[in-house]
C-alpha positions in Angstrom: 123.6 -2.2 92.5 124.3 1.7 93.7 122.4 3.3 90.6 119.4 1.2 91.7 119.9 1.6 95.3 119.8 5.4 94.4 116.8 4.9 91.9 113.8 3.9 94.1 114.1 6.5 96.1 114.4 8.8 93.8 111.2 8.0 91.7 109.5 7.7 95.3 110.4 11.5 95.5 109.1 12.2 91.8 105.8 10.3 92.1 104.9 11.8 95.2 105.4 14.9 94.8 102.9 14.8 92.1 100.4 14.0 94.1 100.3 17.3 96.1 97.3 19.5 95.4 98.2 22.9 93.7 95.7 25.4 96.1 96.2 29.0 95.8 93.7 31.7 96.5 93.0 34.9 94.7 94.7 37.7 96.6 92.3 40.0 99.0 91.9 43.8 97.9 94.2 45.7 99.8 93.0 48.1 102.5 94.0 50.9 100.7 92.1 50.2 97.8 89.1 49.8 99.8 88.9 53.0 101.1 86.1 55.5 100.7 85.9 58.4 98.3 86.9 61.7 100.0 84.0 63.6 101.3 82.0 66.4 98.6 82.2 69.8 100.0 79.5 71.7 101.8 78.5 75.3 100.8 78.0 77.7 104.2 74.2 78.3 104.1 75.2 82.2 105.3 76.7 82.6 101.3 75.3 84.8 99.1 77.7 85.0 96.3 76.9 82.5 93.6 80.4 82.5 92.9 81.1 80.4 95.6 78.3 78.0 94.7 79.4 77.0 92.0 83.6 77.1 92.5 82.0 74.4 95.6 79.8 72.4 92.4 82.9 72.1 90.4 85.2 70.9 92.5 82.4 68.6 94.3 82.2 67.2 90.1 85.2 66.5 89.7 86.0 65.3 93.2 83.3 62.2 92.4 84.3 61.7 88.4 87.7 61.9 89.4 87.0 59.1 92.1 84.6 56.6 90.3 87.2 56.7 87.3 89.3 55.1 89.8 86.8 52.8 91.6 85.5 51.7 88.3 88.9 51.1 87.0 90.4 49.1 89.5 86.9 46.9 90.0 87.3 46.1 86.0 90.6 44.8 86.7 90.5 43.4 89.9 87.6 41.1 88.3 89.1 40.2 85.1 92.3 39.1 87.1 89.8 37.2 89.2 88.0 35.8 86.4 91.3 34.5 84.9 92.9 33.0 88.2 89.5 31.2 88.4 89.4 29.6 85.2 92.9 27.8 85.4 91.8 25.9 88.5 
């Protein structure tokens, strides 16, 4: 009489809990992953020395390749993670 006492409950507690809706949601981008690429540099309109042009070109080049590598990267990933979290729902 105890193991059935003990056994509707139990399967109560089994069967419901099945019943519960599995809802999670995809994880925001954290703030700072959002954030801006650093600003290019400006050349002083007074210079003369083309020397100075183009040190300020260069590092302005690889400032921005060196910063969409990133952003490029991590929006690739961010949406195939995305893509897969969506397609198990």
């Amino acid at each position: 009489m105890k193991k059935q006492i003990l056994l509707v409950p139990l399967l109560y507690v089994l069967t419901s809990c099945s019943d519960i809706p599995m809802i999670s949601s995809f994880p925001d981008v954290p703030k700072e992953l959002k954030e801006a690429c650093p600003a290019l540099k400006e050349i002083d309109s007074s210079t003369t020395k083309l020397s100075v042009v183009i040190d300020s070109v260069i590092d302005n080049y690889s400032t921005y390749h060196g910063c969409q590598i990133k952003v490029d990267a991590w929006n690739e990933w961010y949406n195939a993670q995305k893509k897969i979290h969506d397609e198990i729902k």
